[in-house]
C-alpha positions as CSV (number, residue, x, y, z in Angstrom):
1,X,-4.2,56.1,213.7
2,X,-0.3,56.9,214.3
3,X,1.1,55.1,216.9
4,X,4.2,57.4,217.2
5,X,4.0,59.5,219.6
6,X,4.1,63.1,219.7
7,X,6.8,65.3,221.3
8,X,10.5,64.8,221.9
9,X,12.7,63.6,224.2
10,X,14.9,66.9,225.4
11,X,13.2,70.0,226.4
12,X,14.8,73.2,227.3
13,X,13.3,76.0,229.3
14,X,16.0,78.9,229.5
15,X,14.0,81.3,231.2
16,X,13.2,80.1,235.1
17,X,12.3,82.2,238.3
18,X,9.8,81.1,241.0
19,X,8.9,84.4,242.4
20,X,7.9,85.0,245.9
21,X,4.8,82.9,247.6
22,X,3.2,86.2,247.9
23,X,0.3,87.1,250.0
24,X,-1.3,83.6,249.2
25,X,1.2,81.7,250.4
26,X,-0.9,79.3,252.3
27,X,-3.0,78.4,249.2
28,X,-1.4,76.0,247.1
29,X,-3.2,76.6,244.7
30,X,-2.6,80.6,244.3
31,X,0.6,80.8,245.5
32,X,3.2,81.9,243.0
33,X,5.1,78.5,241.7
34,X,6.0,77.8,237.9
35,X,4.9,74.1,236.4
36,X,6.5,72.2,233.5
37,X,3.5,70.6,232.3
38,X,4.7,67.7,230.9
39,X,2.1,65.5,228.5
40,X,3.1,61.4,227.8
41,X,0.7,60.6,224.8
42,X,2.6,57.4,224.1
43,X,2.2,53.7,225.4
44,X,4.8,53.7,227.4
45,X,5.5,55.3,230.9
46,X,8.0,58.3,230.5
47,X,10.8,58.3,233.0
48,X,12.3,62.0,233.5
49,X,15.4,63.7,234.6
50,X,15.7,67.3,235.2
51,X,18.6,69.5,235.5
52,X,18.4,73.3,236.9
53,X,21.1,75.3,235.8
54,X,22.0,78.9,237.6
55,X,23.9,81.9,236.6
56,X,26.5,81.8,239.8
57,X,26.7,78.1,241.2
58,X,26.4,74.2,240.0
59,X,23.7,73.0,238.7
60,X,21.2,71.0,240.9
61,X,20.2,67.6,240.1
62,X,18.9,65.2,238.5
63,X,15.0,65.5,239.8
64,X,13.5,62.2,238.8
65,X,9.6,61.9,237.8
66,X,7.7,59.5,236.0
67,X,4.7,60.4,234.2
68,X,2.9,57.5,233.3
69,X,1.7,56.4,229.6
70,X,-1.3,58.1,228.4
71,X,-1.4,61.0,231.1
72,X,0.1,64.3,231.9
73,X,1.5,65.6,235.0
74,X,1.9,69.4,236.4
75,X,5.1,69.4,237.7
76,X,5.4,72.5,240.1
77,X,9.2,73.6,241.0
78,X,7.9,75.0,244.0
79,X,7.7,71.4,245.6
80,X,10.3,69.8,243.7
81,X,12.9,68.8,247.0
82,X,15.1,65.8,246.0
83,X,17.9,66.7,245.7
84,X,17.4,69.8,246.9
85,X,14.8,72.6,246.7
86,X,14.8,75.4,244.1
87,X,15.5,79.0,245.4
88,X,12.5,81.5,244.8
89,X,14.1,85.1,243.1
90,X,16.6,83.1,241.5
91,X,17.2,83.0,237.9
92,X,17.6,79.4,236.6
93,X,17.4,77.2,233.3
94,X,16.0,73.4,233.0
95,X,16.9,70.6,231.2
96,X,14.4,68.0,230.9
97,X,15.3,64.0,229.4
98,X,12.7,61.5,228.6
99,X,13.2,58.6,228.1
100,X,10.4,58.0,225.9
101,X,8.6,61.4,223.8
102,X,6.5,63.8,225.6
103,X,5.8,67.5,225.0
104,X,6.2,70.3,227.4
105,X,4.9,73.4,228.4
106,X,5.9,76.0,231.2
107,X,3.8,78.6,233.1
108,X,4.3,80.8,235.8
109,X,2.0,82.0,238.3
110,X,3.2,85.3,239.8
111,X,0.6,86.4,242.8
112,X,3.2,88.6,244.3
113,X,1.0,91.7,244.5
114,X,-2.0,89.8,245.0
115,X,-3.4,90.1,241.7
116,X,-2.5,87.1,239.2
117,X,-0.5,87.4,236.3
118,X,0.0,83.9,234.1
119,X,2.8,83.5,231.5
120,X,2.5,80.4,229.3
121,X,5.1,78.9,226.5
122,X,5.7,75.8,225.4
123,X,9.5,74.4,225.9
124,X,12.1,74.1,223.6
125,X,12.6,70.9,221.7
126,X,16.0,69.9,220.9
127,X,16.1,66.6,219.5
């Protein structure tokens, strides 16, 4: 078995917007958020910075998570707070650095009209 493991260590997502709670707003778990789901297959723990870039102002950051070897972790921007929260109906970018290779994937959750509507892409690679 390879003991590389899979993924890279700089992830893009250009395309960012946490819509509106929506009418579930109370539910964590249907309330509109988007998630970088981040997967560490590797043997060591994978310490991350993330940086949100926005079309009229500075970028915000770094957010710093770890996501432990051997497990994944569904990183809502929703609740991300230190160093600051992310605006809701704001268009934004992310940079995510690893320290070690992981592989990312992004999804929205948009419940604004009470329905649910999912988009799903993996992040751009870059190294």
């Amino acid at each position: 078995m390879n003991s590389i493991a899979p993924g890279k260590t700089q992830w893009i997502i250009p395309e960012g917007f946490i819509p509106e709670a929506g009418p579930h707003k109370d539910n964590r778990g249907l309330r509109s958020h988007e998630t970088a789901c981040v997967l560490n297959a590797g043997e060591e723990n994978a310490y991350i910075e993330l940086t949100i870039y926005f079309s009229d102002r500075d970028p915000a950051g770094p957010y710093k998570v770890v996501v432990n070897a051997q497990r994944t972790l569904h990183l809502r921007f929703d609740e991300l707070n230190d160093p600051e929260p992310i605006p809701r109906e704001t268009d934004y970018a992310c940079l995510i650095q690893s320290s070690v290779p992981v592989v990312v994937q992004h999804t929205r959750l948009d419940t604004r009209l009470g329905n649910i509507s999912l988009l799903s892409t993996l992040a751009f690679g870059t190294d």
